[in-house]
Every structure is written in C-alpha cells, then in structure tokens.
C-alpha positions in Angstrom: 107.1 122.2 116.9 108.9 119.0 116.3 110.4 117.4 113.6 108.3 114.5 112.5 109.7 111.2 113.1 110.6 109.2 109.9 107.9 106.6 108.2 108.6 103.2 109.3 107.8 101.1 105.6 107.5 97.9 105.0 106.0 97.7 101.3 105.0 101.2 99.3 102.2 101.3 96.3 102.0 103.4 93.3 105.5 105.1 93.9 108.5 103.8 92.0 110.8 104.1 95.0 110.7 104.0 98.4 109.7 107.4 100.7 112.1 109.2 103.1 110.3 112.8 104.6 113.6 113.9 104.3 112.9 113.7 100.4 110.0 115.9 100.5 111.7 118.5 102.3 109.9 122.1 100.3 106.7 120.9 100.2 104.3 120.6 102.6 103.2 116.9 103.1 100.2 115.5 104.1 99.8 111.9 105.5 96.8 110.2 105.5 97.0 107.2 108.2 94.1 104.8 107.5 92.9 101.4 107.2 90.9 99.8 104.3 88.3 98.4 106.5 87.3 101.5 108.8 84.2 103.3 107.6 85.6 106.5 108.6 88.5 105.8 106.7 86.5 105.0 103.3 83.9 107.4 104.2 86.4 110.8 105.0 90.0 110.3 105.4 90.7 108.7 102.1 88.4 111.3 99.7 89.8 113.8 101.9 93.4 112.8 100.9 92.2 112.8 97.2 90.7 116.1 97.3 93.7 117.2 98.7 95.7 115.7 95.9 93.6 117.6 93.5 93.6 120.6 94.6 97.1 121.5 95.5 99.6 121.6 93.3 102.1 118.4 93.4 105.2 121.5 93.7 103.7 122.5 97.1 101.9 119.4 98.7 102.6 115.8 98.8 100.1 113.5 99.5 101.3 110.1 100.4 98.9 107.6 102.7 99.8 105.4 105.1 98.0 101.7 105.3 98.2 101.6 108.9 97.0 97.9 110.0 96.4 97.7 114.2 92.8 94.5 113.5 92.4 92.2 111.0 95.4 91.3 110.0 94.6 88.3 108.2 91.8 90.1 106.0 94.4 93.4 105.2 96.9 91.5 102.8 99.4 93.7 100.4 97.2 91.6 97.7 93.6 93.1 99.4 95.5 96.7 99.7 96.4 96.6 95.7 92.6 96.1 95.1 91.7 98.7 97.1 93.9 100.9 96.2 92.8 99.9 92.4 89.0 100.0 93.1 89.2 103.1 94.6 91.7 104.7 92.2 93.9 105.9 94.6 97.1 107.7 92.8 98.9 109.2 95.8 102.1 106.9 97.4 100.6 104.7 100.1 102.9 102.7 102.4 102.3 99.4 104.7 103.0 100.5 108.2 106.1 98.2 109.4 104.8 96.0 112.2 105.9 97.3 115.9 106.1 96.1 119.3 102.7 94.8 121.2 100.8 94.9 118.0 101.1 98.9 117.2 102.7 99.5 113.6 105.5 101.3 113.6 104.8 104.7 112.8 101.2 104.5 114.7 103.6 104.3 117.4 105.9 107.1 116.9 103.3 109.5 116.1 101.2 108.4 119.0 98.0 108.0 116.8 94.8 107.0 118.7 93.5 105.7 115.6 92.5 105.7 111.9 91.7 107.6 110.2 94.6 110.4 111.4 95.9 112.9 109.1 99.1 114.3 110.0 100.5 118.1 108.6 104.3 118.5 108.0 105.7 121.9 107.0 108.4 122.7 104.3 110.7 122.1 107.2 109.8 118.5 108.3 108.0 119.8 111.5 104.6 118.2 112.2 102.6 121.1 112.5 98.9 119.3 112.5 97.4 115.8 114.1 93.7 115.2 113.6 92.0 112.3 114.5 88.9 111.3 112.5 86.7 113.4 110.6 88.5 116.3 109.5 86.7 119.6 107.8 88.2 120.1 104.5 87.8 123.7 104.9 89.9 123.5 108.0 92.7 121.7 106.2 92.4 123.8 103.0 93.1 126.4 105.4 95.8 124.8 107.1 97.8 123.6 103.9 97.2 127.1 102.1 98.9 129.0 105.3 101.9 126.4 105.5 102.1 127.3 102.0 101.9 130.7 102.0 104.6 130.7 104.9 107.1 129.2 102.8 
C-alpha cells in the first residue's frame, strides 16, 4: 500500500476552505474523479458518490469529488461546474483538478487515472487502498468502505 499523493487544487466548491488529505486523516475518504460531460460520470460515478455520502456517516467517510477536466475545456468553465454542481445538488467538496504537463490535470496524473469516472479509496491512514475505473458496484464499495471502517 502507498500513501496517496496529495490533491493538486486549483478552485474547490461547496467547502469553506481548501482540502489537504492530510486533514482527513481518521476517516476513510472517498474521491470521486469525474467530468461533467461524461455519461458514465452523470450516469454512475456521481450518484455513486452521493449514495455514498448518505449512507456513511460524515465521522467515518469523506466524500469530496474531483472535477477532473482532460476535453473540452472551453465548454467545462468554474461558472458551468457551479451549475452543475447546483442542478444536480451536489453537497460533497468537489475540486478543479490543477492543470498539468501535456494536457493531463494534475492529480489525473499522479494517480495514473485512465479516465473518468475513477473512484479512488484512502484508508484512515492516507494509503490508497482502492482504484476503480468506470462503473463501480455499490455493493462492492459498500463493502469496501465498511471493512476500511471496521479496520480502524
């Protein structure tokens, strides 16, 4: 297991200050790497993060999303985000991926995502323990979060 490299942020939503993993040290965290244009993002990864919200308790589990923007830059604005985050009632913190080299945001990079939607699992400890890329089975990451939690 490795520690999870640090979010690279260039703008954070619905959180009064900016996120350091090091701040959620405790809880198990659960990052939800999408963009708001991918179907499977809209369709999965971000009701997936919500359900997740929901259904842990905020002592336990953060649940903080990561706008992670690799196309269509023009059309994926911080003023497009907020509306989308808005429509779509999205509580959780959500971040803006700070750009990177050749294209790849930041923290795309460092985790060596494929793509969105990725969810990625950090333990109490700030280990990534879990990297899934697309569709992922709730009951597989009700499971998953419940025996980080458990481990405590």
């Amino acid at each position: 297991m490795t520690q999870a490299p640090e979010l690279s942020v260039s703008q954070w939503f619905n959180t009064e200050r900016d996120l350091k993993l090091a701040d959620l040290r405790g809880k198990v965290v659960v990052i939800e790497a999408f963009q708001m244009l991918c179907p499977g993002c809209i369709l999965h990864g971000v009701p997936l993060a919500q359900a997740v919200q929901k259904t842990f308790s905020r002592e336990q589990v953060a649940v903080v999303g990561l706008h992670t923007v690799f196309e269509h830059h023009d059309a994926m604005t911080p003023v497009s985000l907020a509306a989308f985050l808005h429509e779509f009632r999205i509580s959780f913190p959500v971040g803006v991926d700070a750009p990177g080299d050749n294209g790849m945001p930041a923290t795309m990079a460092a985790y060596r995502m494929r793509g969105t939607p990725s969810l990625l699992l950090i333990d109490q400890a700030g280990r990534l323990r879990a990297h899934h890329f697309g569709q992922v089975s709730e009951m597989q990451l009700g499971a998953e979060i419940a025996t980080l939690c458990a481990a405590e």
